[in-house]
RODO-2510 file (C-alpha; in nm, 4 decimals, decimal comma):
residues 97
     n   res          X          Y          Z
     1     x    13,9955    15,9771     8,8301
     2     x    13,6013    15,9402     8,9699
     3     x    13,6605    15,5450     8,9059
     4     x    13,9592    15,5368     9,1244
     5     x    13,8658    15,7959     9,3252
     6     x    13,5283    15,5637     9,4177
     7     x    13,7578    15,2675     9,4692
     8     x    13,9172    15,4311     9,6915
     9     x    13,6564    15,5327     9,9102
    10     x    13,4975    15,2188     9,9253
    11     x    13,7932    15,0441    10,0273
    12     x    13,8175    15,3431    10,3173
    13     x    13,4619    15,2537    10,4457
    14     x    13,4290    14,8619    10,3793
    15     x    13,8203    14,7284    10,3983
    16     x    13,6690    14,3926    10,3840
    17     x    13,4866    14,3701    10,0833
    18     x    13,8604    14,3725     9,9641
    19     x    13,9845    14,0652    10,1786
    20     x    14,0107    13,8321     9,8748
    21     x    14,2178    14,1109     9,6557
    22     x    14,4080    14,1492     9,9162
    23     x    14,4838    13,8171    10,1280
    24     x    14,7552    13,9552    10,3057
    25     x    14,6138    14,2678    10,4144
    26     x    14,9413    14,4548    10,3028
    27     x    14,7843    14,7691    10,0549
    28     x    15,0888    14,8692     9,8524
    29     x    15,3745    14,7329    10,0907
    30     x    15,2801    14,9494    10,3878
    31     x    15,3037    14,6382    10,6367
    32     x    15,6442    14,5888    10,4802
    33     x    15,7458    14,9423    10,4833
    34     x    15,6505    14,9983    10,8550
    35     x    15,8448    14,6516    10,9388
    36     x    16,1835    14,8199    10,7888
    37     x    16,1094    15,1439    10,9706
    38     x    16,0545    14,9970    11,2924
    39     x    16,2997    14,7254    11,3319
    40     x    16,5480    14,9763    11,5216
    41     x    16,2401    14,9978    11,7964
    42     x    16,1863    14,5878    11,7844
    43     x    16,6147    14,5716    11,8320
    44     x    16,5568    14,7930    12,1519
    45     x    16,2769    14,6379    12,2826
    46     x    16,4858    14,2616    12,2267
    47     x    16,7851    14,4391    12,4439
    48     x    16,5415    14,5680    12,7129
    49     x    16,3689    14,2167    12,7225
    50     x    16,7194    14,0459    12,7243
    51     x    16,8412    14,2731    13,0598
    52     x    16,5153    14,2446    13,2236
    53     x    16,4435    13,8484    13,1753
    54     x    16,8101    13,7851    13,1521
    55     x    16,7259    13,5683    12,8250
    56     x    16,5741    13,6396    12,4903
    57     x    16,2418    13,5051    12,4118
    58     x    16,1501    13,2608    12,1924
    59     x    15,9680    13,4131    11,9366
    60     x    15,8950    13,7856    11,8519
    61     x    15,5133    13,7735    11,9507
    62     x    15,6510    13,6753    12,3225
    63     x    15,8381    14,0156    12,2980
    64     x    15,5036    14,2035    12,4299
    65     x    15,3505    13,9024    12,5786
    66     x    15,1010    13,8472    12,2884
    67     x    14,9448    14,2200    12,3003
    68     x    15,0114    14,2770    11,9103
    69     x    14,8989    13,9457    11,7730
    70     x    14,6274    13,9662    11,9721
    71     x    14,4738    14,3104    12,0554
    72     x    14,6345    14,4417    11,7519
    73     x    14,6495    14,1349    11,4734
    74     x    14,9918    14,2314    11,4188
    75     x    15,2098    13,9131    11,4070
    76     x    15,5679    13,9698    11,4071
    77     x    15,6907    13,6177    11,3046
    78     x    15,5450    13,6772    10,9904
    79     x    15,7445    13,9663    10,9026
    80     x    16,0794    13,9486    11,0452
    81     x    16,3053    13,6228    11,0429
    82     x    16,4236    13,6206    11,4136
    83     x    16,6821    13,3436    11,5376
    84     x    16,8283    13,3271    11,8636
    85     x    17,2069    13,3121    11,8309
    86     x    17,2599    13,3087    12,2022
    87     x    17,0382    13,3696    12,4598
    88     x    17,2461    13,4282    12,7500
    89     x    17,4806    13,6610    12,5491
    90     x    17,1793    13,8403    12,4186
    91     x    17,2624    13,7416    12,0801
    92     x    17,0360    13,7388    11,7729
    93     x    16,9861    13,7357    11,4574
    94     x    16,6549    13,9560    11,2692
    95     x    16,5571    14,0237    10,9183
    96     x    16,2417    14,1065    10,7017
    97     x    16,0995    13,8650    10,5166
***
């Protein structure tokens, strides 16, 4: 319990002397399990996109003009398969990955 209890705290104060354990940066799943949690938010920001712009965009990092991959190094391509099935219909197609 003190070994994994030390871990533990070191990986709390310096993340990134774990980078090359953990080359995804996903500890346990969590970026996974927040994907499937909030895909129902992602759906409603697609439909408020699609009324606004009258199309969808392109890719899911579009969807908030770059501010996650960016300001928050959260890339959405990489975690949910999106396809546009028709844009002008607001049709589309997204699933983890």
């Amino acid at each position: 319990m003190l070994v994994t209890g030390t871990i533990s705290f070191l990986y709390f104060l310096f993340p990134s002397l774990f980078a090359k354990v953990n080359p995804d940066k996903d500890v346990l799943g969590v970026s996974k399990i927040n994907a499937y949690v909030n895909k129902s938010s992602l759906e409603t920001a697609l439909l408020a996109y699609c009324l606004s712009e009258q199309s969808l965009p392109k890719s899911l990092n579009e969807l908030y003009a770059g501010y996650l991959s960016e300001k928050r190094k959260l890339d959405l391509d990489k975690l949910f398969k999106y396809k546009v099935v028709s844009s002008d219909d607001c049709e589309y197609e997204l699933n983890l990955i």
